[in-house]
N, C-alpha and C positions, 0 to 999 in steps of 0.2 A: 741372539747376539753372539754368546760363547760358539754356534757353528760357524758363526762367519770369522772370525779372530782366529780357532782353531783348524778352520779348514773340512767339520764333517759333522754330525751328530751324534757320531760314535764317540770320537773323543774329547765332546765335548761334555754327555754324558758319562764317560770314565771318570773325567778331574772333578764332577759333580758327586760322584760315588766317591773317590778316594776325600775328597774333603770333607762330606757329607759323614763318614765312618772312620777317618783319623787311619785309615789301613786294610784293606776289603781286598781279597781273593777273586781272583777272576770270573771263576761258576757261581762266586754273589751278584757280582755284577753283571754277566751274562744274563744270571734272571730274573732279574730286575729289569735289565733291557728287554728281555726275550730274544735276545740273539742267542748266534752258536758261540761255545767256549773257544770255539778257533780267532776266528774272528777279534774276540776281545783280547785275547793273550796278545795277537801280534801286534795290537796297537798300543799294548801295557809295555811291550818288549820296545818299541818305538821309541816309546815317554822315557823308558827306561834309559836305553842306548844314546839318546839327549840329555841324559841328566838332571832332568825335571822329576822323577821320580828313582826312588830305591826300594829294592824287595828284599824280604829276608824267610828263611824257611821255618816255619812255626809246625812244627810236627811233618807231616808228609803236602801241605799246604803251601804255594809262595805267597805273601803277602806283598800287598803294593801299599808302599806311602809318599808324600813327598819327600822331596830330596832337601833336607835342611841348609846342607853345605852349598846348592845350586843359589848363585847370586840372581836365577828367574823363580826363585819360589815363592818369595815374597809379593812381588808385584803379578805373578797369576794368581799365586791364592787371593788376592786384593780384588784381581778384575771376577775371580769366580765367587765369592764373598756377595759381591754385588748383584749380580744372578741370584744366589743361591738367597741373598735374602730376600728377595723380591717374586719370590715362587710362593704363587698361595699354599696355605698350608696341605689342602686336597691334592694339587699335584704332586710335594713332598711326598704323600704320605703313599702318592700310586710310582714315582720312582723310586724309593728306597722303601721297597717290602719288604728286602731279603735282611733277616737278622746275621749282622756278622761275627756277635756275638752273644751270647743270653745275655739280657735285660733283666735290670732288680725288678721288683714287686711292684708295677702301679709307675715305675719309668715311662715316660714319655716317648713315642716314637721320632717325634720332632724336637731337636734341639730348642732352646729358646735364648740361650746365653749368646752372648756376640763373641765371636772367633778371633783370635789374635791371628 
């Protein structure tokens, strides 16, 4: 459903990554997808350049997050909410492999809290 609203798989899997990790770099998301890093930047840059998302530089890294201030962030994080909770937890677990950050001791790969 998210590729037909969004227009592609590609970014409809990015807004699944960046909500999925609260902030995820491009070469995570790239391999998770298994596409090229070209590829994924220009559609981060896109989201970006719309306003739907913002990045900030965390060491020699961009980060992508949503965009707080964007009056569309709330109602796409809502329509991807609903996707994202309705994905059994095996597919979660085979698109979001890439750790975008270390994990405590015994954390869970899969969120299980509900997302404001």
């Amino acid at each position: 459903m998210l590729e037909t609203i969004f227009g592609n798989e590609t970014v409809a899997t990015i807004l699944l990554n960046v909500y999925h990790y609260d902030g995820i770099h491009a070469r995570a998301i790239a391999r998770n997808m298994g596409k090229v890093h070209g590829g994924i930047v220009h559609q981060l840059d896109r989201l970006e350049v719309g306003g739907l998302l913002i990045s900030k530089e965390v060491g020699r890294t961009r980060v992508y997050m949503f965009n707080p201030k964007s009056p569309y962030t709330a109602p796409v994080k809502q329509i991807i909410q609903i996707t994202y909770d309705h994905l059994p937890s095996r597919v979660k677990e085979k698109i979001f492999s890439e750790n975008s950050k270390p994990r405590a001791k015994g954390k869970p790969i899969i969120r299980t809290y509900e997302k404001n």
